[in-house]
DSSP file (Angstrom, degrees, kcal/mol; ACC not computed):
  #  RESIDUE AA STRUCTURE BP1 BP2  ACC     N-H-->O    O-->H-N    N-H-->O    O-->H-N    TCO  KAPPA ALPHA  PHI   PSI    X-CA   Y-CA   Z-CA
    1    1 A X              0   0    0      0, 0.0     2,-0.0     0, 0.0     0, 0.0   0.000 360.0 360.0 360.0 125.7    0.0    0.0    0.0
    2    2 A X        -     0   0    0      1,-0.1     3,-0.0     2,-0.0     0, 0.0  -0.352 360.0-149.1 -59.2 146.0    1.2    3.3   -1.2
    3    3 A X  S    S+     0   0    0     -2,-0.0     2,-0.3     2,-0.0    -1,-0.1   0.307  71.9  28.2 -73.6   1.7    1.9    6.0    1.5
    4    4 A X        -     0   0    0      2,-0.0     2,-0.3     0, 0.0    -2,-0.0  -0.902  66.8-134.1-142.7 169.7    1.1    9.1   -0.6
    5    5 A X        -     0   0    0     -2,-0.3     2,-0.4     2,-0.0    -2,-0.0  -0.956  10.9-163.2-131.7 171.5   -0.7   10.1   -3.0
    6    6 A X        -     0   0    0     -2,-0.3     2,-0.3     2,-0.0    20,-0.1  -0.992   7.0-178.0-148.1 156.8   -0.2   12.5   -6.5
    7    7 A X        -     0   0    0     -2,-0.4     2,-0.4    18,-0.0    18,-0.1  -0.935  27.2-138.0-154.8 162.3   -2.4   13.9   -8.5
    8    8 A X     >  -     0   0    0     -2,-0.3     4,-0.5     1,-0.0     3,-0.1  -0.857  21.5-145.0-135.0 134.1   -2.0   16.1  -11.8
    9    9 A X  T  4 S+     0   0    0     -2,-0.4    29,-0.1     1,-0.2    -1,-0.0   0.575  99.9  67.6 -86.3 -18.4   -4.8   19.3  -11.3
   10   10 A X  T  4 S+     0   0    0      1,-0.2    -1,-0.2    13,-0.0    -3,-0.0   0.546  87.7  55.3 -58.8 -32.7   -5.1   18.8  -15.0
   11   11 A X  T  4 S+     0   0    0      2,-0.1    -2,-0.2    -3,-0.1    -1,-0.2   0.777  95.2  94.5 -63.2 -54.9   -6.6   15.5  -14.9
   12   12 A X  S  < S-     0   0    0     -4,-0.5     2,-0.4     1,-0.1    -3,-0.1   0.109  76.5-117.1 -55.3 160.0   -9.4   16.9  -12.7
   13   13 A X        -     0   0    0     11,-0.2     2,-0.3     2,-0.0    11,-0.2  -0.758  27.3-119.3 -99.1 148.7  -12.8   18.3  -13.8
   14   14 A X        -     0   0    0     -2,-0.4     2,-0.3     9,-0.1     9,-0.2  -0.687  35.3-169.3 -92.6 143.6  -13.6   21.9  -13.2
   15   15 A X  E     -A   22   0A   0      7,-2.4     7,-3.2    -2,-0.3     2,-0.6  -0.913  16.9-118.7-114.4 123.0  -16.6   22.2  -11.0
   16   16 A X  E     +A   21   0A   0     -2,-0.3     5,-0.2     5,-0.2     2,-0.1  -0.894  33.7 167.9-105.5 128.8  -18.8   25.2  -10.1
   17   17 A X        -     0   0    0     -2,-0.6   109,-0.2     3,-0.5   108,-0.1  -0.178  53.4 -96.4 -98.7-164.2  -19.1   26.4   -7.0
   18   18 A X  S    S+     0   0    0    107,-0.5    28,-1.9     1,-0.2    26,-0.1   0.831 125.5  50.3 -78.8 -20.5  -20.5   29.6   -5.2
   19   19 A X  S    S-     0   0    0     26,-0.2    23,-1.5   106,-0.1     2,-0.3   0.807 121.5 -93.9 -85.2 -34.9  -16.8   30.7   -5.2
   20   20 A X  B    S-B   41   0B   0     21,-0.3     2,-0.6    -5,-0.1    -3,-0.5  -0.748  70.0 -16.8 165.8-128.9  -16.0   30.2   -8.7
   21   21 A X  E     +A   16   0A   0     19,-1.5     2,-0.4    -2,-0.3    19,-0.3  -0.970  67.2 176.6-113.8 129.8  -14.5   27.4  -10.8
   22   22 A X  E     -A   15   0A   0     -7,-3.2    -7,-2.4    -2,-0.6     2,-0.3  -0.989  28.4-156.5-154.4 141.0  -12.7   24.9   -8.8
   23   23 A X  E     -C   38   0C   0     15,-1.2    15,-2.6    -2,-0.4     2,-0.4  -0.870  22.3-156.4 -87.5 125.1  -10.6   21.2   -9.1
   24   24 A X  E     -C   37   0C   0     -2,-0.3    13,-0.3   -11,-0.2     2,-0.3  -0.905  11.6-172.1-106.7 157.5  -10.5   19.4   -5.9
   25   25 A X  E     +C   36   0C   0     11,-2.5    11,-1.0    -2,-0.4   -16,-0.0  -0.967  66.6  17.9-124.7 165.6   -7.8   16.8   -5.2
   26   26 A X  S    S+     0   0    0     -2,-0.3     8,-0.2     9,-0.2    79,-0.2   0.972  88.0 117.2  69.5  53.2   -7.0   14.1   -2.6
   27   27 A X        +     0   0    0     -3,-0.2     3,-0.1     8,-0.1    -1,-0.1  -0.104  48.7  92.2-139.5  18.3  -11.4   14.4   -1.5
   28   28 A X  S    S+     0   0    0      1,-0.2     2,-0.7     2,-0.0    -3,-0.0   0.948  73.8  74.7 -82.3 -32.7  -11.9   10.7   -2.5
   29   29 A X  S    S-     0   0    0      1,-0.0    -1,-0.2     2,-0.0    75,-0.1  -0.722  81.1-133.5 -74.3  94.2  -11.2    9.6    1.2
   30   30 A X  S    S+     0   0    0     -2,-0.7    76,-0.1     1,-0.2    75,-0.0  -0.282  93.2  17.8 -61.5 120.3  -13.5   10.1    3.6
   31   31 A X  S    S+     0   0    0     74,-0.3    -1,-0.2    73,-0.2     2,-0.1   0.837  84.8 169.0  99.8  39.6  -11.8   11.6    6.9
   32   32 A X        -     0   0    0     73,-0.2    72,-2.1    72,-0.1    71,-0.3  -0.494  41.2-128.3 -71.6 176.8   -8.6   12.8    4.8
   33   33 A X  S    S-     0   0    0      1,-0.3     2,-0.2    70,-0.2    -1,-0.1   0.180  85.1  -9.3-107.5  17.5   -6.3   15.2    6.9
   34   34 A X        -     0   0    0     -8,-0.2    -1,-0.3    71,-0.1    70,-0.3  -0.404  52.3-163.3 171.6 149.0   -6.4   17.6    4.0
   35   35 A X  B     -G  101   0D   0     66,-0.9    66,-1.5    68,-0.2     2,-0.2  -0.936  21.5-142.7-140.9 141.4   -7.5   18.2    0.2
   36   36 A X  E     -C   25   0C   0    -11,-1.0   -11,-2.5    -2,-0.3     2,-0.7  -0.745  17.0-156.1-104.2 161.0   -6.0   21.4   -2.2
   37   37 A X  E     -C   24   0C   0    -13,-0.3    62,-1.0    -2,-0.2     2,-0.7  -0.991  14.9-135.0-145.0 131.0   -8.4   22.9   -4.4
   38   38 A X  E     -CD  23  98C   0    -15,-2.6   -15,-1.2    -2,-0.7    60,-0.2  -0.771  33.2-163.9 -86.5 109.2   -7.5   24.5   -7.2
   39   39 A X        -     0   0    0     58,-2.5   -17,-0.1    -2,-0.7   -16,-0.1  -0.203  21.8-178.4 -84.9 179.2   -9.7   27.9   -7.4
   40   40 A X        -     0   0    0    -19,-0.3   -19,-1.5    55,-0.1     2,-0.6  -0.516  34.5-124.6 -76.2 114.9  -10.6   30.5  -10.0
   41   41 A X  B     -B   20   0B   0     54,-2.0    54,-0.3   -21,-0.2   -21,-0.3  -0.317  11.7-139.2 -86.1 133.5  -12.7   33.2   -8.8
   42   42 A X        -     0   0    0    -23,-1.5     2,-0.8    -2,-0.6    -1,-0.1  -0.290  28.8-102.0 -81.2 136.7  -15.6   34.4   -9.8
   43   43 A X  S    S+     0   0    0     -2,-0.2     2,-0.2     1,-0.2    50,-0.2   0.290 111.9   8.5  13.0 -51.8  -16.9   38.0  -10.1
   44   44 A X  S    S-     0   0    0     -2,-0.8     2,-0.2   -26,-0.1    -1,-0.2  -0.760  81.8-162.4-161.9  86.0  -19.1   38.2   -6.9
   45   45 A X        -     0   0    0     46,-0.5     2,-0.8    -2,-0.2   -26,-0.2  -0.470  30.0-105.7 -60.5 130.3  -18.4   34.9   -4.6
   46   46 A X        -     0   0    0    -28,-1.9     2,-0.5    -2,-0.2    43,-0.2  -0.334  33.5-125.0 -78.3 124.2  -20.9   34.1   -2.0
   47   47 A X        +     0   0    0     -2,-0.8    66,-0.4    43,-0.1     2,-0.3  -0.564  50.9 137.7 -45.2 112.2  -19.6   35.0    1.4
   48   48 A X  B     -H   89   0E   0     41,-2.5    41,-0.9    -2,-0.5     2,-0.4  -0.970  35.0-128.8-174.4 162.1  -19.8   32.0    3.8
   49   49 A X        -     0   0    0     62,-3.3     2,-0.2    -2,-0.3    61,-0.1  -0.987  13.2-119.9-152.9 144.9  -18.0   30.1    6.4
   50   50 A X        -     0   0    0     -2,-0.4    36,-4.4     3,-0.2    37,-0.4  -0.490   9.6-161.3 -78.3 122.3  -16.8   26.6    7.8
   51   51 A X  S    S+     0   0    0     34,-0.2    -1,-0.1    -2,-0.2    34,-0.0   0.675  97.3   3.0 -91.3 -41.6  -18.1   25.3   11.2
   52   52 A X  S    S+     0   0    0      1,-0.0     2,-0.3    32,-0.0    33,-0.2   0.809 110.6 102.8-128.9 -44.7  -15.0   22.5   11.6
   53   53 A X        -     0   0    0     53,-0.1     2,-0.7    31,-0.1    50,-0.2  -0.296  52.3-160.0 -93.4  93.9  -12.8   23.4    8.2
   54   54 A X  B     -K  102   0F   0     48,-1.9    48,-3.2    -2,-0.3    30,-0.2  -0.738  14.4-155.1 -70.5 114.0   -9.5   25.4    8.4
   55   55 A X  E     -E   83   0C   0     28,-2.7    28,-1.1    -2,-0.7     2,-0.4  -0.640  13.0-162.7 -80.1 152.8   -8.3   27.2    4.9
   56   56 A X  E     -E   82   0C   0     26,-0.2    44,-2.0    -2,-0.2     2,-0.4  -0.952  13.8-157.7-124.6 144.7   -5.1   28.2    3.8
   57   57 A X  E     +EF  81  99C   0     24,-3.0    24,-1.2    -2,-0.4     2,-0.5  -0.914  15.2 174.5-107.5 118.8   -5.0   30.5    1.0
   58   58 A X  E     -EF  80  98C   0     40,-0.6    40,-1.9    -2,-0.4    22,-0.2  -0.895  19.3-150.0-114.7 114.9   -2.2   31.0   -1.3
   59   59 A X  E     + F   0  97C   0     20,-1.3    19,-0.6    -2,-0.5    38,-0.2  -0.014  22.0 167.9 -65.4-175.3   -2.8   33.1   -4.0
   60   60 A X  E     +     0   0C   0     36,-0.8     2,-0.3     1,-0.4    -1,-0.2   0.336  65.5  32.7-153.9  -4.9   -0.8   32.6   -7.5
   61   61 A X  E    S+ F   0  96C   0     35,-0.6    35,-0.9     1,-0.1    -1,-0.4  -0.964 104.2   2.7-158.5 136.4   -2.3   34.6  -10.2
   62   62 A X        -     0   0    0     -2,-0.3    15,-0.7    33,-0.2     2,-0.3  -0.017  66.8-102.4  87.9 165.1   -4.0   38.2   -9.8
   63   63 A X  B     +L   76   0G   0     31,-0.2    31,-0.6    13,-0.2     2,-0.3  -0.933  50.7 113.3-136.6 166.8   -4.5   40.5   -7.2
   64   64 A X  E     -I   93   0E   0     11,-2.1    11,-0.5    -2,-0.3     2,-0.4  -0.699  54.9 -69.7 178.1-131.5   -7.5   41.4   -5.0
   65   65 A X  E     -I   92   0E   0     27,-1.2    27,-1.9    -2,-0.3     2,-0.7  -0.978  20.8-143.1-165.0 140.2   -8.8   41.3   -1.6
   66   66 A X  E     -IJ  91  73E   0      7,-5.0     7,-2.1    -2,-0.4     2,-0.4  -0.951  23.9-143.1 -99.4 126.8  -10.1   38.4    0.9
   67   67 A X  E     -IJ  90  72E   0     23,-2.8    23,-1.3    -2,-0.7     2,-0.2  -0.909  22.2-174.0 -93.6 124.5  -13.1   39.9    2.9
   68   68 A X  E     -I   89   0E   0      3,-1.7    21,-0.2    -2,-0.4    20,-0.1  -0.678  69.6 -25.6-150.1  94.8  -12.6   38.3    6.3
   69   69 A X  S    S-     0   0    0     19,-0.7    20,-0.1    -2,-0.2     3,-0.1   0.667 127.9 -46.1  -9.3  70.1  -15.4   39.0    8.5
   70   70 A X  S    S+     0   0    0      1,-0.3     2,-0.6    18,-0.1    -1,-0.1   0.391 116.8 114.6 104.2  14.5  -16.2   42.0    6.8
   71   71 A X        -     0   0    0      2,-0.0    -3,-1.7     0, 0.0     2,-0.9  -0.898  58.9-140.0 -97.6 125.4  -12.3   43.3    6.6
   72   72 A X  E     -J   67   0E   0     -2,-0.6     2,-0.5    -5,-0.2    -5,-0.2  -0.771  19.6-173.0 -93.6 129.0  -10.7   43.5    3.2
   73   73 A X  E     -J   66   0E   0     -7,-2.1    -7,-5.0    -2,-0.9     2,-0.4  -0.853  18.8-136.9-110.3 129.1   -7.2   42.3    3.3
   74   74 A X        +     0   0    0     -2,-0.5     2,-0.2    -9,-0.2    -9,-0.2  -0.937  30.3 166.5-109.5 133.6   -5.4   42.8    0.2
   75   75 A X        -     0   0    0    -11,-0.5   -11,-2.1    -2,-0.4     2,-0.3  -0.924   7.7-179.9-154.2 154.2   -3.1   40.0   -1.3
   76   76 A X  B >   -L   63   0G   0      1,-0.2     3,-0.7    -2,-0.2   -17,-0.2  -0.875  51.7 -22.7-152.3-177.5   -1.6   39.4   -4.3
   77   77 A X  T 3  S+     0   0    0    -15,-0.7    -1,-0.2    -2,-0.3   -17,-0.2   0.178 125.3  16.3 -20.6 120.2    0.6   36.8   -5.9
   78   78 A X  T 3  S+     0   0    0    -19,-0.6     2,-0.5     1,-0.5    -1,-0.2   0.686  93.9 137.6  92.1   6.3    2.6   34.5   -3.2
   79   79 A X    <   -     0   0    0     -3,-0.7   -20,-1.3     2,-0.0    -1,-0.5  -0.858  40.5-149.7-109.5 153.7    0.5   35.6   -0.5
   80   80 A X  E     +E   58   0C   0     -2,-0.5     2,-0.5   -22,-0.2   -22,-0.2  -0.935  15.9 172.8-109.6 125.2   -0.9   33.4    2.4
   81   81 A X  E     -E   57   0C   0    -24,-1.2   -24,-3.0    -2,-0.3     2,-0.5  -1.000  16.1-158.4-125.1 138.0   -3.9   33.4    4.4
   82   82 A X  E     -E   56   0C   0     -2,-0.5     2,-0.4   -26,-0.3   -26,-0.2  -0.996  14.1-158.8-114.8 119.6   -5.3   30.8    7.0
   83   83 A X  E     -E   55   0C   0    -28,-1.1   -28,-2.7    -2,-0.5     2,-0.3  -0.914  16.4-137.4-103.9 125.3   -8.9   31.4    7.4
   84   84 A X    >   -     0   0    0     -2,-0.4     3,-0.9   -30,-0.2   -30,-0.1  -0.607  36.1 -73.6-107.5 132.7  -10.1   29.8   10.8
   85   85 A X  T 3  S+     0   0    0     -2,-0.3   -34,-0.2   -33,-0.2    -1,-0.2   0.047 119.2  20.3 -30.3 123.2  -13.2   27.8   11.5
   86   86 A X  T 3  S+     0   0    0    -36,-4.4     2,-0.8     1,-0.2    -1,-0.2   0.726  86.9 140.6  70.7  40.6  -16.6   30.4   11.5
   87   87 A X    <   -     0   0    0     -3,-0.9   -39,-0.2   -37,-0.4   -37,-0.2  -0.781  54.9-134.6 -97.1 114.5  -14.8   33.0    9.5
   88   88 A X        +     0   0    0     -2,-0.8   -19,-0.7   -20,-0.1     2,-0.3  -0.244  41.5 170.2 -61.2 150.9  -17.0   34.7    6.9
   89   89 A X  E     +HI  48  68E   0    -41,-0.9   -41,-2.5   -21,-0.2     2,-0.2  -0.964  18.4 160.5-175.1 132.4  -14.7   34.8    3.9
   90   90 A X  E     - I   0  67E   0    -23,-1.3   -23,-2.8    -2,-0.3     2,-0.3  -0.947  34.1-125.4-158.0 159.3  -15.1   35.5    0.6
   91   91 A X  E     - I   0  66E   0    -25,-0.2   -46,-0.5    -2,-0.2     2,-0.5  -0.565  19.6-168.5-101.9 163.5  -12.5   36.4   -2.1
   92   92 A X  E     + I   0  65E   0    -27,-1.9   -27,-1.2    -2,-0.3     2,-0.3  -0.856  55.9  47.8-151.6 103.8  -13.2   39.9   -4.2
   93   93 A X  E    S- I   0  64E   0     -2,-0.5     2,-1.1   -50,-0.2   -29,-0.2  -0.885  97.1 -68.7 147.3 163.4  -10.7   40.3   -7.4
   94   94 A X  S    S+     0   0    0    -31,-0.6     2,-0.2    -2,-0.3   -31,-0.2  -0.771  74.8 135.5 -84.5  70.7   -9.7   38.0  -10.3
   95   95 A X        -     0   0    0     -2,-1.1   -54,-2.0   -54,-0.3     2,-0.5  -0.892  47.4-147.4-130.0 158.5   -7.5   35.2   -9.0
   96   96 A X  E     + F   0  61C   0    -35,-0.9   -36,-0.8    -2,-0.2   -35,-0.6  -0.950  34.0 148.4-137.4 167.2   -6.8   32.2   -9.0
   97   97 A X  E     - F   0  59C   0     -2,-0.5   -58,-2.5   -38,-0.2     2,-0.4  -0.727  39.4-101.6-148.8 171.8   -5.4   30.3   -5.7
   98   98 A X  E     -DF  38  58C   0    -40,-1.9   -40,-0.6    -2,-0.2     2,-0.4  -0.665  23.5-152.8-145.5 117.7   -5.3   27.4   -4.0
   99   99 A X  E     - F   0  57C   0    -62,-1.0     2,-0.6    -2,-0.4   -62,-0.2  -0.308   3.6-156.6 -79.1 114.8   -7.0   26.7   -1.5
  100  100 A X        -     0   0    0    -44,-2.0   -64,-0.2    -2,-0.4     2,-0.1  -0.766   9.4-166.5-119.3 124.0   -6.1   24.0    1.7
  101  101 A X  B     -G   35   0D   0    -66,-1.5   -66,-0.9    -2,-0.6     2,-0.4  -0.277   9.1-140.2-111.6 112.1   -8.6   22.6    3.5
  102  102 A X  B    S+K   54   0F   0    -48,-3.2   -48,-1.9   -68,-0.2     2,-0.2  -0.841  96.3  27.9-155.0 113.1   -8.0   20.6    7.1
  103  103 A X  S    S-     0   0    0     -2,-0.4   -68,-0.2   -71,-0.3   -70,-0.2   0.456 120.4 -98.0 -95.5 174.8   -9.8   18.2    7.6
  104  104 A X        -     0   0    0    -72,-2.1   -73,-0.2   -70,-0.3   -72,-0.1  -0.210  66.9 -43.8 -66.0 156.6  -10.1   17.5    3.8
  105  105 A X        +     0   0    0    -79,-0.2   -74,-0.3    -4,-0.2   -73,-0.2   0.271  55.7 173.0 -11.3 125.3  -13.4   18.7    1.7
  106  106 A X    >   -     0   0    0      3,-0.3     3,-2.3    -3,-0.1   -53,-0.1  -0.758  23.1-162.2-155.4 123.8  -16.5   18.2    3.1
  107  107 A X  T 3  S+     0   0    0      1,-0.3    19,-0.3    -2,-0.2     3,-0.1   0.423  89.7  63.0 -81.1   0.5  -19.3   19.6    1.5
  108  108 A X  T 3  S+     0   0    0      1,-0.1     2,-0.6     3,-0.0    -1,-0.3   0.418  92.1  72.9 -86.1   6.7  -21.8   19.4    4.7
  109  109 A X  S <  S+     0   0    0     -3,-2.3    -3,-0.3     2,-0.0     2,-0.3  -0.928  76.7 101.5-155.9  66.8  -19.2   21.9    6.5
  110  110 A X        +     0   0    0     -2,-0.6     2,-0.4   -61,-0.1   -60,-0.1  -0.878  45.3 163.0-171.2 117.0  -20.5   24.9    4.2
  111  111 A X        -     0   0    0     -2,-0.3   -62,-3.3     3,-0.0     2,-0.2  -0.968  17.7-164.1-162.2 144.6  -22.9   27.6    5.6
  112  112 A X        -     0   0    0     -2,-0.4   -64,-0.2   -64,-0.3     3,-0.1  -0.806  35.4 -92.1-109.9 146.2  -24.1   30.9    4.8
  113  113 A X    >   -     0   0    0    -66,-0.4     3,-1.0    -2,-0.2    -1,-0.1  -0.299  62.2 -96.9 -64.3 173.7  -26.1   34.0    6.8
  114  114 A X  T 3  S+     0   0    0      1,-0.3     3,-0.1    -3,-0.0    -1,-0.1  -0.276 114.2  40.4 -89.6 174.8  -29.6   33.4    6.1
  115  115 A X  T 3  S+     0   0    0      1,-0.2    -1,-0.3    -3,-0.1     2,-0.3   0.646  83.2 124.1  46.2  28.4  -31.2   35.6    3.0
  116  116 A X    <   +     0   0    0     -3,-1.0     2,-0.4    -4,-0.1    -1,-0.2  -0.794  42.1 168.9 -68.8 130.3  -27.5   34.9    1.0
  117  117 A X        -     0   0    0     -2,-0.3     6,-0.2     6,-0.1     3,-0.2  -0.919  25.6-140.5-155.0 141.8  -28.7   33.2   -2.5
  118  118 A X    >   -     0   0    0      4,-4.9     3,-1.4    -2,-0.4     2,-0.3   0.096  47.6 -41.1 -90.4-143.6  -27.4   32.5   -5.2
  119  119 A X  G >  S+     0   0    0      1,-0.2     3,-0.6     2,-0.1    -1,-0.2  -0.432 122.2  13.5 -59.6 107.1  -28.3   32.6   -8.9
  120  120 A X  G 3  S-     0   0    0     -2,-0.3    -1,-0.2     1,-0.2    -2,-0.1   0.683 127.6 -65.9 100.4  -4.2  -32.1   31.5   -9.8
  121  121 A X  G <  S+     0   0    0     -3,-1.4    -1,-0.2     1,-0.3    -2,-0.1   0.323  98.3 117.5 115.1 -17.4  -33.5   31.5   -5.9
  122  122 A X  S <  S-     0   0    0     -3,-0.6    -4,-4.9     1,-0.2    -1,-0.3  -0.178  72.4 -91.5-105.9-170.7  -31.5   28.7   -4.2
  123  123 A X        -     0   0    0     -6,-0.2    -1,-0.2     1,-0.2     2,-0.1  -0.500  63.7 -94.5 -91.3 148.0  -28.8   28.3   -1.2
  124  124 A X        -     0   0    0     -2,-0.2     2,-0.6    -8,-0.2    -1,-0.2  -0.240  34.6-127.7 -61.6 144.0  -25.4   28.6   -2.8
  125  125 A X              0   0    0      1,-0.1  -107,-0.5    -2,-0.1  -106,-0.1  -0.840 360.0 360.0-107.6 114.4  -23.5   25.4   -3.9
  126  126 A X              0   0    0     -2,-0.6    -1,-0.1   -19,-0.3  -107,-0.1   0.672 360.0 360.0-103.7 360.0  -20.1   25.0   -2.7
């Protein structure tokens, strides 16, 4: 049994979320101790925050600003952020980043203030 795993971000399929366009890797194992997602963001990302789920964000292309409860922090290429469990966070700018996640992805560990909606009437989809 291998001890790692590797993954090509190219191989993945791009997925939309409330944030944007995103590749996850290393979210086939339930309980992993962390999954990267490759972001690009979109125009006007729904604001929202993680109940158990620590991010790091490192940008890599573009510059903009992370709203991180209700402060804009400006970051641009090579910059880091760790966004801490039930911090509202949303990114504001053209970039694309990659976001890691501990524990790895889990898509019940996603919540928004109430009246937030996305496109067409429904709860945002991350």
């Amino acid at each position: 049994m291998k001890r790692y795993e590797a993954i090509e971000f190219t191989s993945l399929p791009d997925l939309e979320c409330c944030c944007g366009t995103v590749r996850r890797a290393f979210t086939g194992d339930e309980g992993s101790p962390a999954s990267v997602h490759l972001l690009e963001l979109a125009d006007e990302p729904t604001c929202h925050y993680h109940r158990k789920t620590t991010e790091i964000y490192v940008i890599l292309e573009g510059e903009g600003h992370l709203e991180l409860d209700g402060e804009m922090v400006p970051v641009s290429p090579l910059s880091a952020v760790m966004i801490k469990p039930g911090c509202r966070h949303r990114g504001v700018g053209r970039m694309k980043l990659l976001n890691i996640s501990v524990p790895g992805y889990d898509a019940e560990d996603f919540f928004h203030d109430e009246g937030v909606v996305a496109e067409g009437g429904e709860a945002p989809v991350h």
